[in-house]
C-alpha positions as CSV (number, residue, x, y, z in Angstrom):
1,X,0.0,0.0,0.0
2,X,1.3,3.4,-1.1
3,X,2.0,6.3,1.3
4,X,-1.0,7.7,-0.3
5,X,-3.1,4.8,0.1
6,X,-2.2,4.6,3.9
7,X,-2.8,8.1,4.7
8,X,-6.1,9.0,3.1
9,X,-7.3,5.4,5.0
10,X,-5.8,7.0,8.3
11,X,-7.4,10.4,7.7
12,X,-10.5,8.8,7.1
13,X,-11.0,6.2,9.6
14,X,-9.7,9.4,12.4
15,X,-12.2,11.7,11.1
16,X,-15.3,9.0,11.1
17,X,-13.9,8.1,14.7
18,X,-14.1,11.7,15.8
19,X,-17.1,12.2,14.3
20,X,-15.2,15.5,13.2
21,X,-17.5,16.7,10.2
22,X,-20.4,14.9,7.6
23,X,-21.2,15.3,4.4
24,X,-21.3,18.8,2.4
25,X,-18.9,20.3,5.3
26,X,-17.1,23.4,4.1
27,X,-13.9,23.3,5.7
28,X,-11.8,26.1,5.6
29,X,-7.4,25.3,5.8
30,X,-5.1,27.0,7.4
31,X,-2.1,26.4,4.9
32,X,0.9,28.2,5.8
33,X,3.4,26.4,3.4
34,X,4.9,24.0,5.6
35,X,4.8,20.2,5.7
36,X,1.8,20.1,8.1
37,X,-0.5,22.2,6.3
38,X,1.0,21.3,2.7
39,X,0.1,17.6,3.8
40,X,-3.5,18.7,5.4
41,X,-4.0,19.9,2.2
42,X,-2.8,17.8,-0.1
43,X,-4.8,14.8,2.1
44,X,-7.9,16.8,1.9
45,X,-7.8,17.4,-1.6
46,X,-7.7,13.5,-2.0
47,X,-10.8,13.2,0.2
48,X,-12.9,15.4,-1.7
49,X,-13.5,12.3,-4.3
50,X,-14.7,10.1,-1.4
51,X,-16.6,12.8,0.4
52,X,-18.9,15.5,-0.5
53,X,-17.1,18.7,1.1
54,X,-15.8,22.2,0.0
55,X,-12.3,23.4,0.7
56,X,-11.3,26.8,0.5
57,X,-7.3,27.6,1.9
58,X,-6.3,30.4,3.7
59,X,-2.8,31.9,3.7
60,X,-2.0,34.0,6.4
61,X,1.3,36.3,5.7
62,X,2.5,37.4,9.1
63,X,5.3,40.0,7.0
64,X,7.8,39.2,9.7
65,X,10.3,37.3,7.5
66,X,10.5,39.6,4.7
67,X,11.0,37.9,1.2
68,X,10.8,34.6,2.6
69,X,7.2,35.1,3.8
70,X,6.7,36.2,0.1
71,X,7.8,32.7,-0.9
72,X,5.8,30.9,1.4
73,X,2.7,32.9,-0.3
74,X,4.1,31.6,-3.7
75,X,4.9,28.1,-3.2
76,X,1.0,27.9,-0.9
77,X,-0.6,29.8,-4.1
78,X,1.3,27.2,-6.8
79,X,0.1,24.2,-4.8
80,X,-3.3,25.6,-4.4
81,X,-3.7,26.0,-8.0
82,X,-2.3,22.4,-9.5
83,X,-4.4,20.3,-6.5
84,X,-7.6,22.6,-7.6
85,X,-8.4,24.5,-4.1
86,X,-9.1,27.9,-3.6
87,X,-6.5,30.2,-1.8
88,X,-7.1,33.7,-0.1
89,X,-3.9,35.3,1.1
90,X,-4.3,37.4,4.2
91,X,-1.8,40.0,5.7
92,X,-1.7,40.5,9.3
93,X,0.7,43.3,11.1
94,X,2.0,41.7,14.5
95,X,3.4,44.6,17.0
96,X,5.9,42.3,18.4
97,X,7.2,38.6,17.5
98,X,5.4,36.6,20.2
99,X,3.5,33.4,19.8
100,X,0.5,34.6,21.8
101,X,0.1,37.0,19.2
102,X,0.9,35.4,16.3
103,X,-1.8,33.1,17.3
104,X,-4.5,35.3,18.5
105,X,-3.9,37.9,14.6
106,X,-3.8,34.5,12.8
107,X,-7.1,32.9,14.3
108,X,-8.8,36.4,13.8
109,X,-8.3,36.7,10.4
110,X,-9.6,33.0,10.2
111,X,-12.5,33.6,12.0
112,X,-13.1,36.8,9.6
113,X,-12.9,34.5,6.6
114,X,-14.7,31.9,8.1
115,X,-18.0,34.2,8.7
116,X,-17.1,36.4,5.7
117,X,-18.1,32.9,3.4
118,X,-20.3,31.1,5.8
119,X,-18.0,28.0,6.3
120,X,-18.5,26.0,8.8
121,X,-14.8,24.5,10.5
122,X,-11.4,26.0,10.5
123,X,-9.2,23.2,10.0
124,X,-5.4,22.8,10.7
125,X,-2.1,20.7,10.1
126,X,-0.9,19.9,13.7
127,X,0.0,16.6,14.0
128,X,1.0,13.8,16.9
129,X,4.6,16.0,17.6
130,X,2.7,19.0,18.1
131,X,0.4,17.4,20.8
132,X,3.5,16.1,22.6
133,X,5.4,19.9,22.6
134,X,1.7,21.0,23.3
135,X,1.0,18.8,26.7
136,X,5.1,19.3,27.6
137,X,4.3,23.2,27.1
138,X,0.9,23.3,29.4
139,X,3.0,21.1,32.2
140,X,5.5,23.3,32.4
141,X,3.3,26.2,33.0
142,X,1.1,25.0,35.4
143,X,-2.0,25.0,33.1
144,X,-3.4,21.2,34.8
145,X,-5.9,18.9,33.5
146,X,-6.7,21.0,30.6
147,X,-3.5,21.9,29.5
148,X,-2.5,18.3,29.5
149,X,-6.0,17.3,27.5
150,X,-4.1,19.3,24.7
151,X,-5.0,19.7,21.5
152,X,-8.6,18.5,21.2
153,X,-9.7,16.4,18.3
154,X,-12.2,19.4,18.1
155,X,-12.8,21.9,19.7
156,X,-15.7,24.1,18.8
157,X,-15.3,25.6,15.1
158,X,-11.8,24.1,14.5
159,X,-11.0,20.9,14.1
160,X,-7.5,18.9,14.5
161,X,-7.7,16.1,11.7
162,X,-4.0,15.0,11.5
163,X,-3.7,14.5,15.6
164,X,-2.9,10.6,14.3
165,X,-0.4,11.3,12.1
166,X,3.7,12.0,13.2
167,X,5.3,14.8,11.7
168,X,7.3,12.0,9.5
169,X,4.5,10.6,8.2
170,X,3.1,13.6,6.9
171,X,6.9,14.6,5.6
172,X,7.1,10.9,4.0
173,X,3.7,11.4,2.1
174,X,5.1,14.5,0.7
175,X,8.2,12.8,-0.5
176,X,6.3,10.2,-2.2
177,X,3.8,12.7,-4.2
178,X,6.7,14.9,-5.1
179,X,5.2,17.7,-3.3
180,X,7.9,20.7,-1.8
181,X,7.2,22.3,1.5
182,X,9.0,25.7,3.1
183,X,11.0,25.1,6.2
184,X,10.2,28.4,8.6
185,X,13.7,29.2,9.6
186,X,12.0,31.3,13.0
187,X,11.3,27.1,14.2
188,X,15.2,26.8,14.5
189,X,15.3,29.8,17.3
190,X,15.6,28.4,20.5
191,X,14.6,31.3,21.6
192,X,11.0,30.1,21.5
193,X,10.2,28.0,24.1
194,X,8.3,25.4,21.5
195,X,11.3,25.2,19.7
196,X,13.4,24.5,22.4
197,X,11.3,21.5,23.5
198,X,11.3,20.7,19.9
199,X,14.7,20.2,19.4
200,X,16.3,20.0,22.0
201,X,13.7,18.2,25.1
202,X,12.1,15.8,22.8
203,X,15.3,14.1,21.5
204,X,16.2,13.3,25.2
205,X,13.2,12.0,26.1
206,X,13.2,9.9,23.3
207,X,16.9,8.7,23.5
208,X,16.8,8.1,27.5
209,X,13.0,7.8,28.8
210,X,10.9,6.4,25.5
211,X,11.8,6.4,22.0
212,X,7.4,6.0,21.5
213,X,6.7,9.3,23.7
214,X,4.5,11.0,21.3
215,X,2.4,8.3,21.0
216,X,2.3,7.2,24.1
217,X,1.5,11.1,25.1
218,X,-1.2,11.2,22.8
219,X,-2.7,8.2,24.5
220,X,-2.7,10.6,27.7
221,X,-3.9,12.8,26.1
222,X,-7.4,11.2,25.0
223,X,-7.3,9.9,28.9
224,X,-7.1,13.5,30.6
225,X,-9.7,14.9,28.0
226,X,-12.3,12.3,28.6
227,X,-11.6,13.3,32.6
228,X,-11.7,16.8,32.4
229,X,-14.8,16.6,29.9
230,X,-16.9,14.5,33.0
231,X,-15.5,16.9,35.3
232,X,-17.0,19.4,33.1
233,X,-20.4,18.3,33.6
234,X,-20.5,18.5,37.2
235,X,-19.2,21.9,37.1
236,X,-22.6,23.0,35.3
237,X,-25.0,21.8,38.5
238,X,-21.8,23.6,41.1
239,X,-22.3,27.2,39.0
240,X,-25.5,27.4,39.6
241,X,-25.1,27.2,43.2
242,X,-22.7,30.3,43.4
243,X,-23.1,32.5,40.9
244,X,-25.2,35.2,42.7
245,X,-24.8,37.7,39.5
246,X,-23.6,38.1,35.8
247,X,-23.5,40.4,32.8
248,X,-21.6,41.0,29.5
249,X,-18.2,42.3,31.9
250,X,-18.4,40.1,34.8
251,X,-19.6,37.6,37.2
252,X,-20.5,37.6,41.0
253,X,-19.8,34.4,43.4
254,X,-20.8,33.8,47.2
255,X,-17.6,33.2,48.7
256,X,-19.0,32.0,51.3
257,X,-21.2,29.1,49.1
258,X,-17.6,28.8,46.9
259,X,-16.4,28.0,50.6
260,X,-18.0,24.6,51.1
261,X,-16.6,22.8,47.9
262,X,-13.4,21.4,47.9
263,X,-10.2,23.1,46.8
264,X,-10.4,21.3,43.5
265,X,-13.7,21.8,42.8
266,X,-13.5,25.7,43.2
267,X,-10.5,25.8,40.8
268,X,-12.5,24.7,38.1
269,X,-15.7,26.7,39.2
270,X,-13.1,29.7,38.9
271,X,-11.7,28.5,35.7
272,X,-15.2,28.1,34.2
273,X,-16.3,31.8,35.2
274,X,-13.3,32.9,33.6
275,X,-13.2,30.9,30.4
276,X,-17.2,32.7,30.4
277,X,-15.5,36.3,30.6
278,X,-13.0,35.9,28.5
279,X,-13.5,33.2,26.0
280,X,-10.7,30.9,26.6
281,X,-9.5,28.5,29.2
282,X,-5.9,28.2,27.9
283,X,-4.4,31.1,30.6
284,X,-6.0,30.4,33.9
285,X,-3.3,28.4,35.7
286,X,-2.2,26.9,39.2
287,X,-0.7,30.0,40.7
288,X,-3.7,32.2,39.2
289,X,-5.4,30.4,41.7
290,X,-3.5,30.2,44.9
291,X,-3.7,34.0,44.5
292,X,-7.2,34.1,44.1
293,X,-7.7,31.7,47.6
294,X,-5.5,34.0,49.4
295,X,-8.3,36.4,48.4
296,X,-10.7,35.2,50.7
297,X,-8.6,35.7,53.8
298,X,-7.7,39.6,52.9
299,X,-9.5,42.4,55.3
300,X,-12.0,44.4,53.2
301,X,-11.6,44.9,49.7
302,X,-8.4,43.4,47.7
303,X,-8.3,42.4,44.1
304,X,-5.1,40.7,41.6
305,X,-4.9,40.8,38.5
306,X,-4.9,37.6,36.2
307,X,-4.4,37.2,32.5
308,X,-6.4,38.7,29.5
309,X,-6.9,42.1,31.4
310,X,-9.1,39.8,33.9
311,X,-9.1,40.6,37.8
312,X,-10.3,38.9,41.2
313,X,-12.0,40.9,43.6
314,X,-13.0,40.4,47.0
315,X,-16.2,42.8,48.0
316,X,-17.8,41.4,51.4
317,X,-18.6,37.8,50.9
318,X,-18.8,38.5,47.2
319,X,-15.8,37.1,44.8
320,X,-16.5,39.1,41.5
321,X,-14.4,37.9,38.6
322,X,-14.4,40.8,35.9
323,X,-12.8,42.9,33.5
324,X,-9.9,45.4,34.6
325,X,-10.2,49.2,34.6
326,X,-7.2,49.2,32.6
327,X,-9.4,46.9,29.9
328,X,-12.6,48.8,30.1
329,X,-11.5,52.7,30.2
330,X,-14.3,55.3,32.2
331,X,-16.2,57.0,29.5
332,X,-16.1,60.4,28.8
333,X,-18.7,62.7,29.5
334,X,-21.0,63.2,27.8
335,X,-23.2,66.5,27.0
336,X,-26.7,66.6,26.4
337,X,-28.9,69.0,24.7
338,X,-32.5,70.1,25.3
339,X,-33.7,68.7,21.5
340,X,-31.8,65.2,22.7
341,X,-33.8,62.0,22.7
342,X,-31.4,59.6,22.8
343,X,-27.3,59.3,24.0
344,X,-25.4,56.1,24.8
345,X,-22.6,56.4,27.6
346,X,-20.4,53.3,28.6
347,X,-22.7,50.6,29.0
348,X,-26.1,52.1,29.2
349,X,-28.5,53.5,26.8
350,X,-30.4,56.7,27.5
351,X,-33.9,57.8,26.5
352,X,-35.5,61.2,27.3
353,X,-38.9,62.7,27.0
354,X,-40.9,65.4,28.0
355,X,-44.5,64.6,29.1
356,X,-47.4,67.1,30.2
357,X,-48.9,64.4,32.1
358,X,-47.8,61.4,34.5
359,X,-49.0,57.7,33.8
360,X,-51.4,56.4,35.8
361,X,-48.6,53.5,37.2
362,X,-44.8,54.5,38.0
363,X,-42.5,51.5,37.0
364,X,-40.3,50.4,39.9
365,X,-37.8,49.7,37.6
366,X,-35.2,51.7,38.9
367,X,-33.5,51.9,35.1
368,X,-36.6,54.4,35.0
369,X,-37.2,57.8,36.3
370,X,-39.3,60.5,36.3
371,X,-38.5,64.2,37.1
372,X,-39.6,67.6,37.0
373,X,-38.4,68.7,33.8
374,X,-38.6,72.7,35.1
375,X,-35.8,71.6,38.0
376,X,-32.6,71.4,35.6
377,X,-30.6,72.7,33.6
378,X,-29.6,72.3,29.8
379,X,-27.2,71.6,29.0
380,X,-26.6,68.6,31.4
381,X,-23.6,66.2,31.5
382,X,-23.3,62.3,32.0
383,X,-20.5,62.0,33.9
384,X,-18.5,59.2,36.1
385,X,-18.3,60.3,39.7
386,X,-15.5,62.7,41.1
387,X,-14.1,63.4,44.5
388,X,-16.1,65.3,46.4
389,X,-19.3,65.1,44.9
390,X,-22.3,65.1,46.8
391,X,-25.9,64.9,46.6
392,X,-29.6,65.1,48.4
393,X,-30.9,61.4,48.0
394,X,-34.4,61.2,47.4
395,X,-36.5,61.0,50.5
396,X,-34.0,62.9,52.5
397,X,-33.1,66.5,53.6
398,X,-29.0,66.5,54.0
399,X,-26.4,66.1,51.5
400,X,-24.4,63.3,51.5
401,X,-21.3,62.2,50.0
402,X,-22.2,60.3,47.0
403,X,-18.6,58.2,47.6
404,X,-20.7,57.5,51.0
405,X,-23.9,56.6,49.9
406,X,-22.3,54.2,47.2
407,X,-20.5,52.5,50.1
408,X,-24.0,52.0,52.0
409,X,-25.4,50.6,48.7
410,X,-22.6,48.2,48.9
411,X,-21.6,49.1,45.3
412,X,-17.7,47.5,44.9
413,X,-15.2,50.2,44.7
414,X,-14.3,48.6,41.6
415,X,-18.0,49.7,39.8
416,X,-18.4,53.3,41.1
417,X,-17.0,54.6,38.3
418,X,-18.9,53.4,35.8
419,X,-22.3,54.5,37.4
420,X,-23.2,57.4,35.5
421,X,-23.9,60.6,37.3
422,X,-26.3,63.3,35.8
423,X,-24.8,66.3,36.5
424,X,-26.7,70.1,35.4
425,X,-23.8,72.1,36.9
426,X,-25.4,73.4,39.8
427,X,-25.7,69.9,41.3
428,X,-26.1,65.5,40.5
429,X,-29.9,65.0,39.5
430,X,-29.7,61.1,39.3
431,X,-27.3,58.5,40.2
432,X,-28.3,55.8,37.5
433,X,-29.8,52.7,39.1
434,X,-29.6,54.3,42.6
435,X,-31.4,57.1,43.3
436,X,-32.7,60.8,41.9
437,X,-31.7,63.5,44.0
438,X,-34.8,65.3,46.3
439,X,-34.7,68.6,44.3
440,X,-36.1,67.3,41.3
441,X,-38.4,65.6,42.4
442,X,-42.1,66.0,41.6
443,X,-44.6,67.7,43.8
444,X,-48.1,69.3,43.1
445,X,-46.8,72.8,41.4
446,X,-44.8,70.2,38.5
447,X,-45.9,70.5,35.3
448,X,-43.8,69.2,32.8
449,X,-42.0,65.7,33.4
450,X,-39.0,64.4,32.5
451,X,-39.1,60.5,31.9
452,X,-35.3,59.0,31.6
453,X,-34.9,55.5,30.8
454,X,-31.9,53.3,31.2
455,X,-31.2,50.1,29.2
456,X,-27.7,48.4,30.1
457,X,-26.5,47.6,26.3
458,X,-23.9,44.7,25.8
459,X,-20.5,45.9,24.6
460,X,-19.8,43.3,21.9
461,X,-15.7,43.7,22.3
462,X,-15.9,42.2,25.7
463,X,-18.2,39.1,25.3
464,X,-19.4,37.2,22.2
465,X,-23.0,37.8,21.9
466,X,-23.9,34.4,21.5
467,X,-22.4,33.1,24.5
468,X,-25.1,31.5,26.9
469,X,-24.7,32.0,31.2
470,X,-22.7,30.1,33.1
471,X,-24.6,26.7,33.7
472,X,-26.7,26.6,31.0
473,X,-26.8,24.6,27.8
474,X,-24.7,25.6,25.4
């Protein structure tokens, strides 16, 4: 049996076993012009005759390499052409040479193509090696069971179809069909601490421990995915236990339900509400979380910083896992005219109008407000607070620090600044979601009312729309 022969079989029989994709799939390939992807596409250009899918590749040009990026783009756009599959060539600007980068631009401008044509998987070369340097990588960073799970198989819209093939198989294949590939000379930089494990761990662990370690890591692999995927499904019933709260930019736990689980289980109730904030679980790791425990013993309000612009706080017995202020900047204020009927600042959306008579019903929405329209000023500003100010709450007769009142509201230190304050210059009118200040309130000489509303928008840059809460479904 030819090298050809063996290799669609093995691609086949992995894919049905995986129940990777069916029938009339389009699959888009991430080709970069090296053996893996030159192979990926050469195998799947051979499956198209036994299986009904579409194939579009996608070069991505990171432009760090000068003219030999430029040949890479050739030799992907030559191969392309004689095996009959579509190429798009993508350029990407990276502001620095790291991986995390390269890897994050390159599976954007994926994604971009992948929604651009309606495809439905984003499909790459990385083979057996790759999931040994992969597992050897996470271990050495503390990532745990999911780390050493490694590459999945699939894992939501890309899939991993040569996971069963060696690097030398995919290289021998090549050889035998007479097609070239482009060596990246950045994967000889030891520099990189892939590379290094590449070339310089591997080959000792082969030579002393086990010549068979990327299959036999591979193995493990399949093991700790299968474990972490059943500790997965308890983790949904846990959540729902101690999630008190949770929007678009961050979730609230009970520290003191998070309490009465066992060290392991809150690390991957922690893990899972960040993985929900920030889309990925690949940077949460073991000393991420001995910081976070050491949380729970800290005197009033304390707070680290994680990865991804992601922070722990600790607000009374709350835990709230959330975006940084360094990763959500205060909006600017905003100024609002008399003839305004609508404004949007930060996270909340703002309606106004003017009514001659008051509904039957108040709402006790407190998004919703009503005011004496002939008690401020225009122009009036939507501000974040400022030291110093102060206010009249409704209902009382003093002024009051609005720093103060926040405190007695128990709003974290951490979301004060994103409350908006309605300021007319002479003094704060409404503390959104709080309460209106007692001099514009309504009484029986009012005759023109002011009706705000409130609706708390998602910001679409922080959370993918379609992501579903924390316990739930997906």
């Amino acid at each position: 049996m030819t090298k050809r022969e063996q290799g669609i079989a093995k691609l086949r029989n992995y894919i049905r076993e995986k129940n990777l994709f069916s029938a009339e799939a389009k699959l888009l390939l991430g080709v970069s012009g090296g053996s893996d992807s030159i192979a990926l596409l050469y195998l799947f250009s051979l499956l198209r005759s036994e299986i009904d899918i579409t194939l579009l590749a996608v070069h991505i040009n990171h432009q760090l390499r000068g003219e030999e990026s430029e040949a890479d783009a050739v030799l992907v756009r030559d191969i392309c052409q004689k095996l009959g599959v579509p190429l798009i060539v993508r350029k990407i600007n990276l502001t620095d040479k790291s991986e995390n980068q390269a890897r994050q631009k390159r599976f954007e401008a994926f994604q971009q193509v992948l929604d651009a044509y309606q495809f439905d998987y984003i499909v790459t070369g990385h083979h057996s090696n790759d999931q040994t340097e992969t597992m050897l990588l996470n271990l050495f960073r503390g990532a745990g069971l999911s780390g050493l799970a490694g590459l999945r198989p699939r894992s939501g819209k890309v899939l991993h179809p040569l996971l069963c093939f060696s690097k030398k198989e995919l290289q021998d294949l090549l050889v035998e069909a007479q097609i070239p590939w482009r060596e990246d000379s950045s994967n000889q930089e030891l520099n990189y601490r892939r590379n290094w494990i590449r070339h310089k761990l591997l080959p000792l662990l082969e030579q002393e421990i086990n010549p068979q370690i990327s299959t036999s890591l591979g193995t493990q692999a399949e093991i700790f995915a299968d474990a972490e995927d059943m500790i997965l499904k308890r983790m949904k019933s846990l959540l729902k236990k101690v999630v008190l709260e949770q929007d678009n930019q961050k979730v609230i736990l009970s520290l003191s339900a998070l309490k009465h689980f066992s060290k392991l289980e809150q690390y991957y109730i922690i893990r899972e509400v960040i993985a929900e904030i920030s889309g990925s679980r690949r940077d949460f790791f073991a000393h991420n979380f001995e910081n976070i425990i050491n949380l729970y013993s800290a005197e009033g309000s304390k707070k680290v910083s994680l990865n991804n612009g992601i922070e722990a706080v600790k607000e009374y017995d709350k835990l709230i896992i959330k975006f940084s202020e360094e990763s959500q900047p205060i909006p600017e204020p905003i100024v609002v005219e008399e003839d305004r009927s609508r404004v949007v600042w930060g996270d909340y959306r703002f309606s106004f109008k003017v009514l001659k008579v008051l509904p039957n019903c108040f709402s006790r929405d407190p998004l919703t407000v009503y005011i004496d329209a002939d008690k401020i000023k225009y122009p009036f500003v939507i501000r974040s607070r400022k030291p110093g100010d102060r206010f009249i709450p409704f209902g009382m007769k003093q002024m009051v620090k609005l720093k103060d009142f926040l405190i007695n509201c128990k709003v974290s230190k951490y979301e004060r600044d994103y409350i908006p304050i309605f300021d007319d210059g002479e003094k704060i009118f409404w503390v959104t979601g709080k309460r209106l200040d007692q001099r514009v309130a309504i009484d029986d000489n009012s005759t023109r009312f002011l009706h705000i509303t409130a609706e708390k928008i998602r910001e679409k840059q922080l959370r993918p729309a379609n992501r579903s809460r924390i316990g739930e479904k997906k």
